[in-house]
C-alpha positions in Angstrom: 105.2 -30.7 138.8 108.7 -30.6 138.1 110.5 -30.2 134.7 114.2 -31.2 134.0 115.1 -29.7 137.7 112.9 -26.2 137.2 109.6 -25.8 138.6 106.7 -25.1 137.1 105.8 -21.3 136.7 102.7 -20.5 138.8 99.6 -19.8 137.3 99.3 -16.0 136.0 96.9 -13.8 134.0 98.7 -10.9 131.8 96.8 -8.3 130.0 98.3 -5.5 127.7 96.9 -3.1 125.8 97.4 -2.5 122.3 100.0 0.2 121.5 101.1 1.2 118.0 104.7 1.8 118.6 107.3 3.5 115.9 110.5 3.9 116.6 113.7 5.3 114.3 115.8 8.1 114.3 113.5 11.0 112.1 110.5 8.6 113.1 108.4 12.1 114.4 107.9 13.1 110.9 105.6 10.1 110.7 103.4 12.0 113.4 101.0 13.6 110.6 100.6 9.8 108.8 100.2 8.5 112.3 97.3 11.0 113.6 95.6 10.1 109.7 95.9 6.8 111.5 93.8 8.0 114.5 91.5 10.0 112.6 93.0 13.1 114.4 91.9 16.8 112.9 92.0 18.7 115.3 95.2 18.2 117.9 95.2 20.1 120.8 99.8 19.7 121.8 101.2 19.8 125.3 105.2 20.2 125.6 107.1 19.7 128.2 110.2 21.5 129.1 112.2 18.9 127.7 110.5 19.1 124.7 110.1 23.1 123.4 112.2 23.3 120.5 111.3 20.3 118.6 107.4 21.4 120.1 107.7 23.9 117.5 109.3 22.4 115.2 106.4 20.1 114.9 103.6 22.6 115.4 105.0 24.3 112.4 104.7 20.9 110.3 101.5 20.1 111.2 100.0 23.5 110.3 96.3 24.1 110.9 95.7 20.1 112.3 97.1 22.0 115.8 94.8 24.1 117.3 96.0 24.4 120.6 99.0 24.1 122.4 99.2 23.7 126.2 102.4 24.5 127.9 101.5 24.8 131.6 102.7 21.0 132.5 104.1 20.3 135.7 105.5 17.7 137.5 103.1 15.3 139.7 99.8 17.1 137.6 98.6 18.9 140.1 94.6 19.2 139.5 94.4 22.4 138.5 96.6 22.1 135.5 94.9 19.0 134.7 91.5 21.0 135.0 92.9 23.8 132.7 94.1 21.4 130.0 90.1 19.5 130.1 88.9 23.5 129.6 91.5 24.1 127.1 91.0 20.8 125.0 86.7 21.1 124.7 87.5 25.1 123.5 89.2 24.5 121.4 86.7 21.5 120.0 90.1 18.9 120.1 89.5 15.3 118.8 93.3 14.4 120.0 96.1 15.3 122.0 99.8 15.1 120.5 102.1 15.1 123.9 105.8 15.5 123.5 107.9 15.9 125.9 108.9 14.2 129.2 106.6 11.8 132.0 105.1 15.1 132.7 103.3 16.1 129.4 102.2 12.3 129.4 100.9 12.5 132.1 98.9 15.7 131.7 97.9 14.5 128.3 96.2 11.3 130.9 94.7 13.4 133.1 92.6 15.4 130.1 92.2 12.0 128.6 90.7 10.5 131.5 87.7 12.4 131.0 87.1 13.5 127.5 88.7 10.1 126.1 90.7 11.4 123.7 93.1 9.5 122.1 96.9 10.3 122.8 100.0 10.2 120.5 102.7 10.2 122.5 106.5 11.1 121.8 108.7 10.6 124.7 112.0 12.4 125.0 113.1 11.1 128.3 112.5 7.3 129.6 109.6 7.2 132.2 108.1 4.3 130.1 104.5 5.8 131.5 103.7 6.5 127.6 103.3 2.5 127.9 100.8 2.1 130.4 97.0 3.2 131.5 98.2 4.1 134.8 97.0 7.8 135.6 98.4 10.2 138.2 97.5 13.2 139.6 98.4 15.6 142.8 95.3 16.6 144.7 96.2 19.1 147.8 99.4 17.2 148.6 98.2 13.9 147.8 99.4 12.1 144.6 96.4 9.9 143.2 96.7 7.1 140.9 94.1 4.8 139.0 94.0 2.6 135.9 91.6 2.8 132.8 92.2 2.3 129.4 90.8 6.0 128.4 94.6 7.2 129.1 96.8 4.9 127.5 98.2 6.4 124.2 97.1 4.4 121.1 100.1 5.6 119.4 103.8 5.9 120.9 106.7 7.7 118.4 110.7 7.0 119.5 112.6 9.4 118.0 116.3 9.3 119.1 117.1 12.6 117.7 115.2 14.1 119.8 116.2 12.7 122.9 120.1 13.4 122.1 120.1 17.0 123.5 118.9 16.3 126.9 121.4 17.0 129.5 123.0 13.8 131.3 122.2 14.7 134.7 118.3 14.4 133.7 119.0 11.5 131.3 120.4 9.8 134.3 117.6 10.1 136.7 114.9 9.4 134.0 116.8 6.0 133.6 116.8 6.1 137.1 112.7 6.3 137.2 112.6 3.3 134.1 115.5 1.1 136.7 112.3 1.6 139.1 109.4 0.0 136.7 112.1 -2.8 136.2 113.3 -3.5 139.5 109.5 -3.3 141.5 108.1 -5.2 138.9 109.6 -8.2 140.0 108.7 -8.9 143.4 104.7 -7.0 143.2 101.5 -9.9 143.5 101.2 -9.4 139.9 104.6 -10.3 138.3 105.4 -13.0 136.4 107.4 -14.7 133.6 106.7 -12.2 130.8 107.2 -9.3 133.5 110.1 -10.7 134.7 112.3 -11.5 131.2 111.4 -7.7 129.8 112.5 -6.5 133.4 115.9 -7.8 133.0 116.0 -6.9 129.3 115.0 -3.6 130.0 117.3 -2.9 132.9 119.9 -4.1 130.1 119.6 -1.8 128.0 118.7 1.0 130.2 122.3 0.1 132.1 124.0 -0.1 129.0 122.6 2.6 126.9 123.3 5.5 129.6 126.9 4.3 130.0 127.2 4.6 127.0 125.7 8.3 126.5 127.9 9.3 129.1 130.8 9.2 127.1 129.1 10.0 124.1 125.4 12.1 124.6 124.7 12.2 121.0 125.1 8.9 120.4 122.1 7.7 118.6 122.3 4.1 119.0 122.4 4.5 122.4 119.8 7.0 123.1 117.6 4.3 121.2 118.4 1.8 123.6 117.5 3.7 126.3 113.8 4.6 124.6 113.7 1.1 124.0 114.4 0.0 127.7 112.3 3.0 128.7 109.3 1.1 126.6 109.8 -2.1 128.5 109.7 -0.8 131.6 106.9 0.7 131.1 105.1 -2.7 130.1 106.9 -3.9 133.2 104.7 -1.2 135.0 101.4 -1.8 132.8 101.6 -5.5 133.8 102.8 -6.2 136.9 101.7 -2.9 138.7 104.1 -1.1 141.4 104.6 -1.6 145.2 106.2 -0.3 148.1 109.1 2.1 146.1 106.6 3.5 143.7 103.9 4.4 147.1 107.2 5.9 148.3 107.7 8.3 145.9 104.4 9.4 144.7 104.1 10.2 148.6 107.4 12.2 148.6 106.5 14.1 145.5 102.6 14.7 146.2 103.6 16.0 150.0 106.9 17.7 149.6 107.0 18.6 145.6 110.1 16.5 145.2 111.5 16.1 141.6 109.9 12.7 140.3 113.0 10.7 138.2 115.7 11.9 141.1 113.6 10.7 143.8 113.3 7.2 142.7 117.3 7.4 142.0 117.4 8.1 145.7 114.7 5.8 147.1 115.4 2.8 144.8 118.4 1.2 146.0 117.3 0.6 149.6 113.8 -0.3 148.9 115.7 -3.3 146.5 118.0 -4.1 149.6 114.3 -4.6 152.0 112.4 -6.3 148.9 114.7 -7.9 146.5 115.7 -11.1 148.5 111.6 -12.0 148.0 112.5 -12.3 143.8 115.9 -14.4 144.5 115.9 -15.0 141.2 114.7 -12.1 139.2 117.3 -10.2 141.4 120.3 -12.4 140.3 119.4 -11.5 136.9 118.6 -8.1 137.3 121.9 -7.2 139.3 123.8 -9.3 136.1 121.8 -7.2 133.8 123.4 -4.1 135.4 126.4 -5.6 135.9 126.5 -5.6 139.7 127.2 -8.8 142.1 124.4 -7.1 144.0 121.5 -5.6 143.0 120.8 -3.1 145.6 124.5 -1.8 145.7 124.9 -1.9 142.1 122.4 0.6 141.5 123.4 2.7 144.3 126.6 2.9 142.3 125.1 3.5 138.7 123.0 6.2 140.0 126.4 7.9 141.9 128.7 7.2 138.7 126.1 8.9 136.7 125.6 11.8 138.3 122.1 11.0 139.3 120.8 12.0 143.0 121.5 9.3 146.1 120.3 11.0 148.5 117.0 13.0 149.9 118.5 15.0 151.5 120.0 17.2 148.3 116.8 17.2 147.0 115.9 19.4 149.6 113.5 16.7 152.3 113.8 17.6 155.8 115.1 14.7 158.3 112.2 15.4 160.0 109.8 14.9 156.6 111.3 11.7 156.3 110.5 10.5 159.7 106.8 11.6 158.9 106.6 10.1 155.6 107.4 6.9 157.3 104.8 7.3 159.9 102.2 8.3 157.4 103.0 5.2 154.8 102.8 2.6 157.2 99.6 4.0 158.9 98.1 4.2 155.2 99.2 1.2 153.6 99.4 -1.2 156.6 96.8 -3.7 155.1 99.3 -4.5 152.1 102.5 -3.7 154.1 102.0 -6.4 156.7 105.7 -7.0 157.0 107.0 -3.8 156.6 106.4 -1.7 159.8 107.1 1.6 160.8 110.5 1.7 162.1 111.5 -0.2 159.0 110.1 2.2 156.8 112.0 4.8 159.3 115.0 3.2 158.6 114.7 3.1 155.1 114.4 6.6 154.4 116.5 7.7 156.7 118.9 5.6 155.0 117.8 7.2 151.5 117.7 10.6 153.6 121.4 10.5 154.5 122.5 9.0 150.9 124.1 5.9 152.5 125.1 2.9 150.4 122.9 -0.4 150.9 124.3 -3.5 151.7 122.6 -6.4 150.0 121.6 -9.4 151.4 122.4 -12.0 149.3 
């Protein structure tokens, strides 16, 4: 069924979870009304690195409510700091975790959530979006896990610009990087659709226009809120349409060779949208306008390199030979949902990523 040229949008099923967002510059001293909200007594606080100063800042204002602060997060959550946090959160008798920080502490904050199902109040101060999602992940000898359930979703999410305003460029621009990749991927996975696809290109919007702007100007506030703002639809890019090939790419890289989350999918992301894009013709159009590329693979080969963000593997410290592995060991893993994408491509692929090389797209 056709209408006025267009055809009909296939059938989809979208789900979201509910998530109490507050955003505005000073919105963190809200925190205390918003844990009233949960019915939170007794926090127990992780802080990540990006996160210390303003960690204290709000352990001081919240007094006796904190009775525990973790600060042992670490990238990819390996299990034994997710296993310290569960010990650390039951003595100290939490009823809720305050994270703050960047996708790390959310993520440990998850992984304690996941079994003692406590809620989370989040406060991002880089852009992995994960704060919007119940997607868990954790690193288990080498081997990054993931899962869904609703247990690690934070009820509450707080955007504070101010807060996000002192964080150097180089990792604002491969956290935007890491929010590009919940845009881009969203659009082609077995789960995308309409509602996926128009906060995709919104978010890439303002993610694209938001950095270029703190470039010139770090402090600027308006920008850093649209970038928080992209950052939170990306992550419901993420929640609803799920990931594919570039997100089983880097949580490979990182889980087997400890690579730095955000500046791996800087370096990866470009060439997995020059294999995949050309299978969302349209969603790729409008992404690649929303960054203001003619291409979409290229274009954010070239946002990435004009921002300082990493291109390439290889200065991120992967062996040629580790990339000729990982290609090996993805395609033997994931060959039932990889039909089309064999070995050698995959080879290819990184290699390309490996070397830093700019992608040619194929439209």
């Amino acid at each position: 069924m056709r209408r006025g040229g267009e055809p009909m949008p296939e059938p989809f099923v979208y789900e979201q979870s509910a998530v109490r967002v507050v955003s505005g510059a000073g919105s963190i001293a809200d925190v205390p009304d918003e844990l009233d909200r949960l019915g939170v007594r007794r926090a127990l606080m992780l802080v990540g690195a990006s996160g210390r100063g303003d960690g204290e800042r709000l352990e001081m204002a919240l007094g006796a409510r904190v009775v525990g602060r973790f600060d042992s997060v670490r990238r990819h959550v390996p299990l034994a700091q997710a296993q310290a946090g569960r010990r650390q959160a039951e003595d100290v008798d939490a009823d809720g975790l305050v994270c703050l920080g960047g996708g790390s502490a959310t993520g440990a904050a998850k992984a304690i959530a996941l079994c003692s199902g406590l809620p989370i109040l989040a406060i991002p101060t880089t852009y992995a979006g994960s704060e919007m999602t119940p997607i868990w992940g954790m690193t288990v000898d080498g081997d990054k896990r993931t899962g869904i359930d609703p247990a690690v979703q934070p009820r509450t999410v707080v955007y504070d610009p101010e807060l996000s305003r002192r964080v150097p460029l180089p990792i604002t621009a491969a956290s935007v990087a890491n929010a590009l990749a919940h845009c881009v991927e969203g659009t082609w996975t077995p789960r995308a659709n309409v509602l996926t696809d128009v906060s995709a290109v919104e978010g890439a919007r303002l993610l694209h226009n938001g950095l270029r702007r703190v470039l010139d100007a770090p402090e600027d506030l308006a920008a850093r809120s649209d970038l928080l703002h992209g950052a939170c639809l990306a992550g419901m890019v993420l929640a609803g349409a799920g990931t594919g090939l570039h997100h089983k790419l880097c949580h490979l890289l990182g889980g087997a060779f400890d690579l730095p989350h955000a500046e791996t999918h800087a370096a990866v992301l470009p060439h997995v949208a020059a294999l995949n894009a050309d299978s969302a013709p349209r969603a790729r159009d409008n992404l690649a306008s929303a960054i203001g590329a003619d291409d979409l693979a290229g274009g954010l080969f070239d946002m990435f390199a004009a921002s300082g963000a990493p291109t390439s593997l290889r200065e991120l410290g992967l062996e040629e030979a580790q990339a000729r592995a990982t290609a090996a060991r993805l395609a033997f893993a994931t060959r039932a949902d990889l039909a089309a994408v064999d070995e050698q491509a995959l080879e290819e692929l990184l290699l390309r990523a490996w070397a830093g090389e700019r992608p040619e797209g194929r439209r």
